[in-house]
Structure formats: C-alpha cells, structure tokens
C-alpha positions in Angstrom: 11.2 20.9 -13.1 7.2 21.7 -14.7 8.4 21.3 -17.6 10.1 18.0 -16.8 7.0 16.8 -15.3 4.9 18.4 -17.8 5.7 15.0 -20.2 4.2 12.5 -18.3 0.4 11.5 -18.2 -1.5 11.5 -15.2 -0.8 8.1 -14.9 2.4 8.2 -14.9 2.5 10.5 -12.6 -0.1 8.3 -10.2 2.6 5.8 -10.8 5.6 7.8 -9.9 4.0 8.9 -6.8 2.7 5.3 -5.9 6.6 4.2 -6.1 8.0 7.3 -4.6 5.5 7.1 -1.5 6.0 3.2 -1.4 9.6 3.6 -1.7 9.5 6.0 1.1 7.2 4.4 3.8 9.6 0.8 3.5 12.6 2.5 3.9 10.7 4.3 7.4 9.8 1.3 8.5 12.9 -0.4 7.8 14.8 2.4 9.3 12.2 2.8 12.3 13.3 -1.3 12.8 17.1 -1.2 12.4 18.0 2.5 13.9 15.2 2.5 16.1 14.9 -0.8 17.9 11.1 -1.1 16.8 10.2 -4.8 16.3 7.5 -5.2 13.8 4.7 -7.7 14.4 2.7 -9.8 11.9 0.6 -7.4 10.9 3.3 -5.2 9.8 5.4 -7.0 7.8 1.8 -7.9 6.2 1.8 -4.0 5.1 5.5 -4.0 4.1 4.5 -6.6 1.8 1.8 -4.6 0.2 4.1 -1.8 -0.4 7.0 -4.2 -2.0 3.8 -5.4 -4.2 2.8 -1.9 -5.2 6.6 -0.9 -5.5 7.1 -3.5 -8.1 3.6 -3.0 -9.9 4.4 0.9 -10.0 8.2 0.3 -11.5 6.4 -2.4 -13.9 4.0 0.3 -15.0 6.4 3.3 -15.5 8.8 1.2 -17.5 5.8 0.1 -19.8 4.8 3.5 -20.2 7.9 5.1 -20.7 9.9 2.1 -22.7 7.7 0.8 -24.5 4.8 3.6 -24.7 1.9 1.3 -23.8 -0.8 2.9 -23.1 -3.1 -0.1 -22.1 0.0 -1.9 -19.8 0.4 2.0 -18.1 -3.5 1.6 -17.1 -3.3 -1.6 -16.0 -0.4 -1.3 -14.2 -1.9 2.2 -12.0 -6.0 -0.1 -11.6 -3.5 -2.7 -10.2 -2.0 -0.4 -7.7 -5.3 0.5 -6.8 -6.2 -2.5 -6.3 -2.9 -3.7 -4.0 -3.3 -0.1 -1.9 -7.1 -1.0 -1.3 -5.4 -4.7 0.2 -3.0 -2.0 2.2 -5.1 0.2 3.5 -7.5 -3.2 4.6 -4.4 -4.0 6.1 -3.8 -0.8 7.9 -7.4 -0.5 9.1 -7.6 -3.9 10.5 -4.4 -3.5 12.2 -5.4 -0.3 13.5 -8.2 -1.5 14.8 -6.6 -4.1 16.6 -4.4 -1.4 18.5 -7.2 0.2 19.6 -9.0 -2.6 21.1 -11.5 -2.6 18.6 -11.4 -6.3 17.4 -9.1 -9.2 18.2 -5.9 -9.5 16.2 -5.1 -12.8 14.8 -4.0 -15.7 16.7 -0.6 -15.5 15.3 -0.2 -12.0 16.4 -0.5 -12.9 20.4 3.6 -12.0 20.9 4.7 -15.6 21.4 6.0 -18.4 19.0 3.9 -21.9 17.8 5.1 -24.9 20.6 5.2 -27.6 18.4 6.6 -29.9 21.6 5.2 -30.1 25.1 8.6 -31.3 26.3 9.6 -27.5 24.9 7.4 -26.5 27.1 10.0 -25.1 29.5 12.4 -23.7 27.5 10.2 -22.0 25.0 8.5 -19.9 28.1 12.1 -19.0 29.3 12.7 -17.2 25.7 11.7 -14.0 24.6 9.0 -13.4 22.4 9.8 -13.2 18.7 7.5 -10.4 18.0 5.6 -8.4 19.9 2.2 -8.3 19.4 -0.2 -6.9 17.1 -2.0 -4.9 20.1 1.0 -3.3 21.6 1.7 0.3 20.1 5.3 0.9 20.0 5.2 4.7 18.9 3.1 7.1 18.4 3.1 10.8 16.9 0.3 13.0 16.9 -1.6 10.3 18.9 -1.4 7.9 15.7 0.8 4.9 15.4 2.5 3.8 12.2 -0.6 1.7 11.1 -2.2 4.5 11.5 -0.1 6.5 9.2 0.0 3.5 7.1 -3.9 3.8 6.8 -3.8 7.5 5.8 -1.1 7.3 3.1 -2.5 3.8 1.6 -6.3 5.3 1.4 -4.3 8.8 -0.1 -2.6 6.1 -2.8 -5.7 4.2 -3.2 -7.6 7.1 -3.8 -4.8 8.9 -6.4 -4.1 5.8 -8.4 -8.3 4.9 -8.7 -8.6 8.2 -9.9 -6.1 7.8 -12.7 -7.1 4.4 -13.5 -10.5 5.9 -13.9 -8.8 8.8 -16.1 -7.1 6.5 -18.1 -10.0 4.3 -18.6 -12.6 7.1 -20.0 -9.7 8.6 -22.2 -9.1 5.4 -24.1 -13.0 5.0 -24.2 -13.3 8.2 -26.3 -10.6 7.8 -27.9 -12.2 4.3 -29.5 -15.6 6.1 -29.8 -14.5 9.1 -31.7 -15.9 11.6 -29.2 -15.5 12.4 -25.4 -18.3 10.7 -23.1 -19.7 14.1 -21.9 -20.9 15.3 -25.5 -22.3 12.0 -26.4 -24.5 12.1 -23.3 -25.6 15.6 -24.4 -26.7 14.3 -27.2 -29.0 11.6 -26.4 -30.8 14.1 -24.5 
C-alpha cells in the first residue's frame, strides 16, 4: 500500500483525499437524510453543493494528473479546491453560527414556504413546513452538529489542499528558475 501511494505527488494525494473526504461527508449526509429521517435545511443543501463542486474539481484534477500528466491542470485543479473548501467552510461557519444564535439565518431559512397567494393563505398554514429551519439542531454528537463537523473537515480540506497548491506552486517556480527559492534567497544575502 506505501509503495502504491509512494507514486503520486503531494497533490495528488491533496486531491485524492479532497474526493475521498467529499465523497464521504455526501454520502453521511445523504444517508443521515434517507436512513435517518433528518430533513436538511437551506443551508445544508448549500454545503452539499460545495462538496459535489469540490468532488468534481478533485476527480477533474486526478484524471489530469494521472491521464494526461499535467502538471499545471493538477495545480490548478488542488488551488481550486481550496478555493471551493474556503466557500464550504464559510458555509459551515455561517451556518453554525446561526445554530448557535449567533447571527440571523436567512430569510429563506425561517422553516416555512414563499405564499405567493393570500387566498392560500389558509391552506398553506394547515401544511407542514418544507424544511426545517436553519436554527433548529437536529443532532448532535460530542456537543457539535453536522455544520459543525462540516466546519472542521472543510477548514482540514481547506487547509491540506492550500498547502499543496502552495507546494505545487513553489516547485514549478524552481523548476523555471533553475534553482530552489531557499538558495537563491541565501544568496542575495
């Protein structure tokens, strides 16, 4: 199994890990909503479709890198995902924050439907609610709900796929320049 892993890049492996943990938290969430009765709200089908976005942005990247062994569309692809798990973990935060009582949630996320009609009036108050709302926690562990969870593990993904972004960046700026970054900084000292 090292060895197997020994043959990708750090990015790749930023990107295999970025579509392994998306991969993973949709098919909780999905499986928290169909198994478990959990009704998601606005807010978090928002983060499910950050982690769709970073699941096709990661696959896009790993088959670039691995097909057709660019370099430059393998860098992109992992600064992209760093760039759609800093929109998660906004995402997460905000929602978070919401739950807590923190800040407002949007007006959307109140737990009823738009009336369009005041003759529906009536009937539309005699119907359940379509989602629940943004504010109302529907399970916990450890004392943190799934936006919480989601805020760890998108900051963790933010964080990873930054770094090899960053990585990938500085290797193919010495590999243009000839020498690595550190020694030419030694050298104009």
């Amino acid at each position: 199994m090292i060895a197997f892993l020994s043959r990708f890049s750090f990015t790749e492996k930023a990107l295999a890990a970025a579509f392994i943990a998306s991969a993973a938290l949709l098919a909780g969430a999905h499986l928290f909503e169909n198994f478990g009765g959990l009704v998601p709200c606005i807010l978090c089908l928002d983060q499910r479709e950050a982690h769709w976005t970073a699941l096709g942005v990661a696959a896009a990247g790993l088959i670039v890198a691995r097909v057709f062994n660019a370099k430059r569309g393998a860098a992109a692809a992992v600064g992209a995902s760093a760039l759609v798990y800093a929109v998660s973990s906004g995402l997460a935060f905000y929602h978070t924050g919401v739950e807590y009582g923190f800040w407002p949630g949007p007006a959307i996320c109140s737990g009823g439907g738009n009336i369009v009609d005041i003759n529906d009036l009536a009937a539309a108050l005699g119907q359940a609610a379509d989602a629940p709302s943004c504010e109302d926690v529907q399970w916990r562990f450890f004392g943190i709900s799934m936006a919480g969870y989601n805020l760890l593990a998108s900051a963790g993904l933010f964080a990873l796929t930054l770094l090899a972004a960053i990585s990938e960046t500085r290797q193919a700026r010495e590999k243009r320049s000839g020498a690595p970054a550190s020694a030419k900084k030694s050298a104009t000292r």
